[in-house]
VEXDREN-2710 file (C-alpha; in Angstrom, 1 decimal):
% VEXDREN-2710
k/r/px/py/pz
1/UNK/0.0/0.0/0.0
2/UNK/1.2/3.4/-1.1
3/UNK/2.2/5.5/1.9
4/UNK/0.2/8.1/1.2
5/UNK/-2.7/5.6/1.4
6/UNK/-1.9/4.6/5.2
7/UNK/-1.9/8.6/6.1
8/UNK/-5.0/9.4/4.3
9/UNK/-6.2/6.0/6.3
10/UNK/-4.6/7.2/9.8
11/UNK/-5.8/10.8/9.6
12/UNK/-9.3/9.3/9.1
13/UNK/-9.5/7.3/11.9
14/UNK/-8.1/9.8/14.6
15/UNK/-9.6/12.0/16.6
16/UNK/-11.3/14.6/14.6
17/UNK/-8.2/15.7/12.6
18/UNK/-6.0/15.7/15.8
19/UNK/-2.6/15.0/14.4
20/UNK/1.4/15.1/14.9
21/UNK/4.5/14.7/12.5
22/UNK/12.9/12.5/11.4
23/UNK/14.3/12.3/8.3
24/UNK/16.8/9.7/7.1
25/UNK/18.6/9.7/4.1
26/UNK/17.7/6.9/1.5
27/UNK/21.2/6.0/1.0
28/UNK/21.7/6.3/5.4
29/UNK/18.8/3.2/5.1
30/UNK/20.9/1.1/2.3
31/UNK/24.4/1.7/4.1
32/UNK/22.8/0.4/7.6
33/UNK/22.1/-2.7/5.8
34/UNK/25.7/-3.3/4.7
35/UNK/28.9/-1.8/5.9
36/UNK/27.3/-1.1/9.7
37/UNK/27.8/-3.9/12.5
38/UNK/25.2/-3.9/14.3
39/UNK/22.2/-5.8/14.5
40/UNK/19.2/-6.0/11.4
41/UNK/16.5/-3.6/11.5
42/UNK/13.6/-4.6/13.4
43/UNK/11.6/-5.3/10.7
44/UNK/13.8/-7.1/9.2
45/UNK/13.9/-9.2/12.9
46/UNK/10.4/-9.8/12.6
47/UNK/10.2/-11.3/9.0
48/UNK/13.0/-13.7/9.9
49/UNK/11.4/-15.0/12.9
50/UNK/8.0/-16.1/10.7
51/UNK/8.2/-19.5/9.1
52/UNK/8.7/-19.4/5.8
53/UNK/6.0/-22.6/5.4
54/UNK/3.5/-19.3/6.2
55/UNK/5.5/-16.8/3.7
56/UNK/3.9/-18.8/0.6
57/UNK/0.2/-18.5/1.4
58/UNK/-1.5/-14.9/1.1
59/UNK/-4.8/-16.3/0.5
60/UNK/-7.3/-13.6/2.6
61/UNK/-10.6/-14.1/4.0
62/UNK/-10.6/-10.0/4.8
63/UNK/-9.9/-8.5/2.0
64/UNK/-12.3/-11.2/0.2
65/UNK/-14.8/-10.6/2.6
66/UNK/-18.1/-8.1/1.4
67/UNK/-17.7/-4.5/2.8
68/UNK/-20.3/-2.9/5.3
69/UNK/-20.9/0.1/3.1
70/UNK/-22.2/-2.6/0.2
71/UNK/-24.8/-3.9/1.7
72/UNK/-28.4/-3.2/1.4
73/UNK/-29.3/-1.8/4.6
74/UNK/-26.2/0.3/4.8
75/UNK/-27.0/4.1/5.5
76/UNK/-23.9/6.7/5.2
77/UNK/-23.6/9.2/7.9
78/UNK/-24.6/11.8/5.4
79/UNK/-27.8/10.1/5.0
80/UNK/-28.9/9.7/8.9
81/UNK/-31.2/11.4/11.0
82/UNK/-28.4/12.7/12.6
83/UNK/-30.9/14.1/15.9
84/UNK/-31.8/10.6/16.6
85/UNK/-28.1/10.3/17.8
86/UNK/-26.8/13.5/18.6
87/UNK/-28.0/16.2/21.0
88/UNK/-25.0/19.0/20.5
89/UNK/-24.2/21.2/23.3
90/UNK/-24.2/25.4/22.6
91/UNK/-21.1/24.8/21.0
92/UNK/-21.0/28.7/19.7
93/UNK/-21.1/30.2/23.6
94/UNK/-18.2/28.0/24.6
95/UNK/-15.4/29.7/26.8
96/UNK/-12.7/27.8/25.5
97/UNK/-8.8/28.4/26.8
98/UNK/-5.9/26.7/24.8
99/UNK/-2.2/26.1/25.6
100/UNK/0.2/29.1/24.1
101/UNK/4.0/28.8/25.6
102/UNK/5.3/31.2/27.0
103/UNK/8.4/33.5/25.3
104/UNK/10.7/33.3/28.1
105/UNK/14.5/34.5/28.0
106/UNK/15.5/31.0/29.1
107/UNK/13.2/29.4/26.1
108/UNK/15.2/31.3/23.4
109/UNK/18.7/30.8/25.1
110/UNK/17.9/27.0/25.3
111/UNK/16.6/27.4/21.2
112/UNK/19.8/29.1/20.3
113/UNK/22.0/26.8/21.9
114/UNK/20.2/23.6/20.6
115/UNK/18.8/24.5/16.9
116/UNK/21.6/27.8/15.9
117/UNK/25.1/26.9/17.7
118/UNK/25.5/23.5/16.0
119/UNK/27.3/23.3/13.1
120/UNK/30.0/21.6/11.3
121/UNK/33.9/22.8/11.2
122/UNK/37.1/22.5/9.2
123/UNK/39.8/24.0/10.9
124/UNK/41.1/21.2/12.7
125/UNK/41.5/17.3/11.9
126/UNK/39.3/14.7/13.0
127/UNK/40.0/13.0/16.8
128/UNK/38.9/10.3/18.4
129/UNK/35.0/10.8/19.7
130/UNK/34.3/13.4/16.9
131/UNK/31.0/13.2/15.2
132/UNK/32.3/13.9/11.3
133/UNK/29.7/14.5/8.2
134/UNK/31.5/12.4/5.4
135/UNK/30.4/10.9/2.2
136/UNK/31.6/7.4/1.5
137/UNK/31.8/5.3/-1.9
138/UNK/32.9/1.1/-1.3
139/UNK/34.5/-0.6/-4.3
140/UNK/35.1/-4.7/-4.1
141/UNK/37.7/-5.2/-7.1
142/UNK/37.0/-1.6/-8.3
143/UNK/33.3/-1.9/-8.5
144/UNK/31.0/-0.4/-6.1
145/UNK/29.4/-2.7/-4.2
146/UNK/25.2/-2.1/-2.9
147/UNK/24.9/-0.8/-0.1
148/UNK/27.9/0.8/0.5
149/UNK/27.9/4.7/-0.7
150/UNK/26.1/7.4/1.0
151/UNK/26.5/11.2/0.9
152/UNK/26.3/13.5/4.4
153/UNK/26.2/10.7/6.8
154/UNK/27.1/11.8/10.3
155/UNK/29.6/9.2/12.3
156/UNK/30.6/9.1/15.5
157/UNK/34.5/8.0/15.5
158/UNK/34.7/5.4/18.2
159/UNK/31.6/4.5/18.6
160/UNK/32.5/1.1/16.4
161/UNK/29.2/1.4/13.9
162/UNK/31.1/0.8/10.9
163/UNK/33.9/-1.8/10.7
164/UNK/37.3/-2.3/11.8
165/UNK/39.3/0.3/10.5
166/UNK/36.9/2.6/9.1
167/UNK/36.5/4.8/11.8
168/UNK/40.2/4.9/12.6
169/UNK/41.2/5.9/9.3
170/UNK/39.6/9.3/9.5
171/UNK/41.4/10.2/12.8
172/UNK/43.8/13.1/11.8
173/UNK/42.1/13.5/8.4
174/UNK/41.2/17.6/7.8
175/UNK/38.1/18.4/6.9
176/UNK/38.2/18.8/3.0
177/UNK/40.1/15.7/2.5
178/UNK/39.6/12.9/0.8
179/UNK/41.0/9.4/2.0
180/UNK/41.1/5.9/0.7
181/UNK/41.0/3.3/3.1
182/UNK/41.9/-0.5/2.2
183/UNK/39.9/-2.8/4.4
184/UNK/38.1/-5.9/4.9
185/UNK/34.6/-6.8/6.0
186/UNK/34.9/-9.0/8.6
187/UNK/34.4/-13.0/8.4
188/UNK/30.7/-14.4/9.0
189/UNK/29.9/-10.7/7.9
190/UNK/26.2/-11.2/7.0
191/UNK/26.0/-10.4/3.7
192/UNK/27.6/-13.6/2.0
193/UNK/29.4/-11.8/-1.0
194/UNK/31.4/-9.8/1.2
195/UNK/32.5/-11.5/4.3
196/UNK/35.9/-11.8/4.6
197/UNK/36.6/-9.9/1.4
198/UNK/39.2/-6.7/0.5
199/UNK/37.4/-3.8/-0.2
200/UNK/38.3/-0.1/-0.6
201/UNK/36.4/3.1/0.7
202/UNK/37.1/6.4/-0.4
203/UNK/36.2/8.8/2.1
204/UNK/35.4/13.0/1.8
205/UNK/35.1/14.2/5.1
206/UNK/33.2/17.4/5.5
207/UNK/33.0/19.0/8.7
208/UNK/33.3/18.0/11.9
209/UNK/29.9/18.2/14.3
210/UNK/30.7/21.3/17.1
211/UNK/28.3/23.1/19.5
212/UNK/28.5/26.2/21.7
213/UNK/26.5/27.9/24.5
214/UNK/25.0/31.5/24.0
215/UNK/26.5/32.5/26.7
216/UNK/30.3/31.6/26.2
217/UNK/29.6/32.2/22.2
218/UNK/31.5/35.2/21.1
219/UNK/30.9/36.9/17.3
220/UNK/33.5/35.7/16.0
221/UNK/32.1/32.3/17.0
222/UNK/29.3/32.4/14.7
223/UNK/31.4/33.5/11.9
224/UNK/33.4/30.1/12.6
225/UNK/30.0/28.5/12.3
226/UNK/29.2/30.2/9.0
227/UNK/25.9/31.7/10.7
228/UNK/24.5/34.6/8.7
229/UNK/24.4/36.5/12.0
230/UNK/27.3/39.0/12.4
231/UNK/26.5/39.8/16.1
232/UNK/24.9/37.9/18.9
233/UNK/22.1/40.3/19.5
234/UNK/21.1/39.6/15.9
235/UNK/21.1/35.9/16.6
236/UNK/18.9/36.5/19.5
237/UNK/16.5/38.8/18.0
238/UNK/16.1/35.7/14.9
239/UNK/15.7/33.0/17.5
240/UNK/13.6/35.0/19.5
241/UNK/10.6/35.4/16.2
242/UNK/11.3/31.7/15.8
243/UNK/10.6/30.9/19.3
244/UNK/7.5/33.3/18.7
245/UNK/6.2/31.4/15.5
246/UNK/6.6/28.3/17.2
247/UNK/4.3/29.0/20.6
248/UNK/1.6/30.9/17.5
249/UNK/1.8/27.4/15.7
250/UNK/1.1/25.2/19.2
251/UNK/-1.5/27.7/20.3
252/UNK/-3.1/27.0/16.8
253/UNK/-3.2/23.1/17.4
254/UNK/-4.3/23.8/20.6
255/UNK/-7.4/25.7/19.5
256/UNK/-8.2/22.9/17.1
257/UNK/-7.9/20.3/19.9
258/UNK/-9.5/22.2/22.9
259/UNK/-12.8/23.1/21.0
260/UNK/-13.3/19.9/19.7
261/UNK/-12.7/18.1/23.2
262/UNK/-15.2/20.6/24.6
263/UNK/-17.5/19.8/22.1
264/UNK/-17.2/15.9/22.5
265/UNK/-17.5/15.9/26.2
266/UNK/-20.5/18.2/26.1
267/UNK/-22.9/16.4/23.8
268/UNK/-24.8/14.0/24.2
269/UNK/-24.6/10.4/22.0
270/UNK/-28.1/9.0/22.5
271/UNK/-27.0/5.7/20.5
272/UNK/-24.7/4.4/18.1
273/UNK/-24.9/2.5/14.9
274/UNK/-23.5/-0.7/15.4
275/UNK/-22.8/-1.6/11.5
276/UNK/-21.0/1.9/11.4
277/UNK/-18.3/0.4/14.3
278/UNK/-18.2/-2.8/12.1
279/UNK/-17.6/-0.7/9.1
280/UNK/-14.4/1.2/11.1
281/UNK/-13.3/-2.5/12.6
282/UNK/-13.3/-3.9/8.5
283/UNK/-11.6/-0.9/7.5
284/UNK/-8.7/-0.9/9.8
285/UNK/-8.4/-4.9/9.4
286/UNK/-8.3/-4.1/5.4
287/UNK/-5.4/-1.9/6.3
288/UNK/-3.9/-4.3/8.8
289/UNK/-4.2/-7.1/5.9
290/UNK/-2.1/-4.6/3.4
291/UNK/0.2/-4.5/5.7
292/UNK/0.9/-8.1/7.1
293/UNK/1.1/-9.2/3.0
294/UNK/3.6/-6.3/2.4
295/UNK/6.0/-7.1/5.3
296/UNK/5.3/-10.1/6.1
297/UNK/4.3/-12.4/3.4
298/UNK/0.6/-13.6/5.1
299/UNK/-2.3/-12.5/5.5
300/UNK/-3.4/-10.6/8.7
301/UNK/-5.0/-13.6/10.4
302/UNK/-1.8/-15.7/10.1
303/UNK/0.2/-12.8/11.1
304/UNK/-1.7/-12.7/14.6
305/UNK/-1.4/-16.1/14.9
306/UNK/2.4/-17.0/14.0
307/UNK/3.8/-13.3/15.5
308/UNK/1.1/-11.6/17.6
309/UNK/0.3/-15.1/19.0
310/UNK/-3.8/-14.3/19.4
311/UNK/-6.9/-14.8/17.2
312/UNK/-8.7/-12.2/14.9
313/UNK/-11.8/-12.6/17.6
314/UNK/-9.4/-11.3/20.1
315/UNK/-8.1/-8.6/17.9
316/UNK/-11.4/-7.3/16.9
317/UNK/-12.4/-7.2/20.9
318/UNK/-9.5/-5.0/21.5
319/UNK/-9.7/-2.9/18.9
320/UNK/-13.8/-2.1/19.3
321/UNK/-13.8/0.5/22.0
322/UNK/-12.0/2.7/20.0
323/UNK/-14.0/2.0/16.6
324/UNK/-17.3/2.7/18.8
325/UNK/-15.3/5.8/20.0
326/UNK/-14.3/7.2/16.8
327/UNK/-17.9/6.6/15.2
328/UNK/-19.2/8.8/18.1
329/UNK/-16.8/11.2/16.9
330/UNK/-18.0/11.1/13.3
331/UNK/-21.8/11.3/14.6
332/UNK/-20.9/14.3/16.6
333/UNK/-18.7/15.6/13.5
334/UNK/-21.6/15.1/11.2
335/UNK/-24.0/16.8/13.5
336/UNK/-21.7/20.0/13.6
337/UNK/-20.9/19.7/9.8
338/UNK/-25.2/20.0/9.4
339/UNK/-25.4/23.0/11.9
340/UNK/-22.9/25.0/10.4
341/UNK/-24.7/24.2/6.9
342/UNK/-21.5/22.5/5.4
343/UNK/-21.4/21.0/2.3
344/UNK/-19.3/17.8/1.6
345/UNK/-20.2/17.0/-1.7
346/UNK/-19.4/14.0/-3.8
347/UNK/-17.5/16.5/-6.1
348/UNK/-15.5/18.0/-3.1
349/UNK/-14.2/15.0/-2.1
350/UNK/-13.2/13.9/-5.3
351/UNK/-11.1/16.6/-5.5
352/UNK/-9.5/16.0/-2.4
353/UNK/-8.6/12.7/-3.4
354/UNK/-7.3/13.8/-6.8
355/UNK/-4.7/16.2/-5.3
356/UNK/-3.8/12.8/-2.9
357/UNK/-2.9/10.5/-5.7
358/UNK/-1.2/13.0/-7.9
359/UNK/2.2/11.6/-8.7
360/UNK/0.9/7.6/-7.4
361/UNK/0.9/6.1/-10.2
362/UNK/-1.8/2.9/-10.7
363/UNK/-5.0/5.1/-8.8
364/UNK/-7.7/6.8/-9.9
365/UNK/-9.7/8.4/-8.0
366/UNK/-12.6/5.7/-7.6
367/UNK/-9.6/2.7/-6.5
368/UNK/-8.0/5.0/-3.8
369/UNK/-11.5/6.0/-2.3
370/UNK/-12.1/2.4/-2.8
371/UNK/-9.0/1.7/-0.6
372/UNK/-8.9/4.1/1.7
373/UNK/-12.9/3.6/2.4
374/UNK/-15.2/6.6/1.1
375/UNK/-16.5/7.0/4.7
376/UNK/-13.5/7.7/6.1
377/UNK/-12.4/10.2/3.5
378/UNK/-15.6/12.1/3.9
379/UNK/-15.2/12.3/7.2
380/UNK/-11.5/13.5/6.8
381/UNK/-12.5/15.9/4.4
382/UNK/-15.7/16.8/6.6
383/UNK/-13.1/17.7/9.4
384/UNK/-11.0/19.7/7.8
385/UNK/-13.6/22.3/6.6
386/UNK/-15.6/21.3/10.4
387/UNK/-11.8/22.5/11.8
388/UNK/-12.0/26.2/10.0
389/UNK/-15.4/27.0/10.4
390/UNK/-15.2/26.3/14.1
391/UNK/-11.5/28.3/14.4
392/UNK/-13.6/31.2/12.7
393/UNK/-16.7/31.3/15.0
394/UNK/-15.6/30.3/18.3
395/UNK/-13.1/32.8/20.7
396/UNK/-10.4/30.6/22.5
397/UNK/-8.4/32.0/25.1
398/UNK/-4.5/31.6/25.6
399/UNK/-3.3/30.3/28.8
400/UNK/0.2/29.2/30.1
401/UNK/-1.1/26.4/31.9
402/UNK/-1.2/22.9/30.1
END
């Protein structure tokens, strides 16, 4: 399943839009896999530890199975009588307070020192417990082997990630410098075609990793750093608007969040579809299934079964309270959608979903609503236009307190 697939899937099964968001390079990934010593990814873990009797057979009962919404008596929230389940409270008189930081001294000192006075530099060579950026290319009989290039990869020297002699090759190098070093991957090395063997890496170091306080920084400190900054007041007065924009953005969240908690815990559910909770259950067992198949080789009822160790009966009881919960919040979500007089049409969502799969390739707009499961995108898309109408109508108050 594409990854924008599972997002679209996970923001439409949270709680009404609530959501959060590391960065590795691609080539970071590959290099773990081959020159590094230490122990397989967990994933990786995982796979090995299922029997590879169960890795052949894929054969699905879920994904086979007929969906909620296609059967005859199924009615989409759009369609209810939303007052036979929802009582709203007076959602428009709300007092509502929300989290804003506060812009303390000590908060933009503690920014400066952790996000602005790091840096790399290249006026000294590398020693032993340095953290150096380097890019690396490894060569087995003068071709480059998989796995073992990458560009602005931080290393700690010492720390023994890489293998025997890599790391104590670059110890007096100067940044700038390029270095070959004639090695050998170890025997019993994992991967088969190199254990044992000679290889060469040829290694640019860049810059090595250094930090500063604020307080002991002086300017020419930041010029060392290559910060734009020529003085230290200017470097406060930056990270002081940055610390600024960052309580304005967590106040915003906090809006979002507090109004729609108040909301939910001030209505009233007066009952809830049960076929709608099966429809939420089917849907996150579809995505469950997608996944099992994609990392596992099975489908999701042998991957309980052989890794979770517990039955799809058992899964299903677990994972019901919070189905029933989050088709409470869509009831309560519809109801709000219907007094505010919003209108999520069939054409509105479509275009959501077009600017989703633009640059997937193999979806149209009718196979990834038919993946990610049109209620759900409704509802996502409901939310998000629920989210700024309710911003626009309803005063929240800042407060310090969490």
């Amino acid at each position: 399943m594409k990854n924008k697939l599972i997002i679209m899937y996970l923001l439409g099964v949270m709680t009404l839009g609530i959501s959060a968001c590391g960065d590795k390079n691609a080539t970071d990934e590959v290099q773990d896999t081959q020159i590094s010593t230490e122990a397989e990814t967990s994933t990786e873990a995982q796979s090995a530890a299922v029997p590879e009797t169960m890795a052949q057979d894929t054969g699905s009962s879920i994904l086979d199975a007929e969906r909620v919404s296609d059967r005859e008596d199924y009615v989409g929230l759009e369609d209810l009588d939303i007052d036979e389940y929802v009582t709203l409270n007076d959602y428009k008189n709300m007092k509502v307070t929300a989290y804003k930081p506060e812009t303390t001294d000590e908060d933009i000192e503690q920014y400066i020192n952790s996000e602005m006075l790091t840096g790399y530099i290249t006026d000294r060579k590398v020693e032993n417990g340095d953290v150096v950026n380097i890019d690396y290319e490894g060569k087995k009989d003068g071709v480059a082997f998989d796995g073992g290039t990458a560009s602005g990869y931080d290393l700690e020297i010492g720390s023994g990630s890489f293998i025997e002699g890599f790391e104590e090759g670059l110890i007096g190098v100067m940044p700038g410098e390029t270095v070959d070093l004639d090695l050998a991957f170890p025997e019993g090395y994992r991967e088969e075609t190199l254990a044992g063997q000679p290889v060469v890496f040829t290694v640019t170091v860049n810059g090595i990793a250094e930090s500063m306080e604020y307080a002991d920084a002086t300017d020419a400190d930041l010029a060392r750093f290559g910060l734009s900054y020529e003085t230290k007041d200017a470097l406060w007065k930056a990270a002081k608007a940055e610390v600024e924009k960052n309580a304005e953005e967590v106040f915003e969240t906090s809006k979002t969040s507090a109004i729609l908690n108040q909301v939910l815990s001030e209505s009233t559910i007066k009952s809830v579809p049960e076929y709608l909770v099966e429809e939420q259950m089917q849907g996150y067992e579809i995505y469950m299934e997608s996944m099992s198949q994609m990392y596992y080789g099975m489908n999701f009822e042998q991957y309980l079964e052989q890794v979770e160790q517990k039955t799809l009966a058992d899964f299903e009881a677990e994972i019901r309270p919070d189905c029933e919960t989050m088709v409470k919040q869509y009831l309560i979500s519809e109801a709000l959608a219907r007094a505010e007089q919003l209108e999520i049409t069939d054409e509105l969502i479509r275009e959501y979903a077009q600017q989703d799969i633009e640059g997937y390739d193999g979806y149209t707009i009718d196979s990834y609503l038919e993946e990610v499961g049109y209620t759900t995108y409704r509802m996502f898309v409901l939310q998000e236009k629920l989210v700024e109408r309710l911003n626009e109508i309803i005063t929240v108050e800042p407060t310090s307190e969490q």
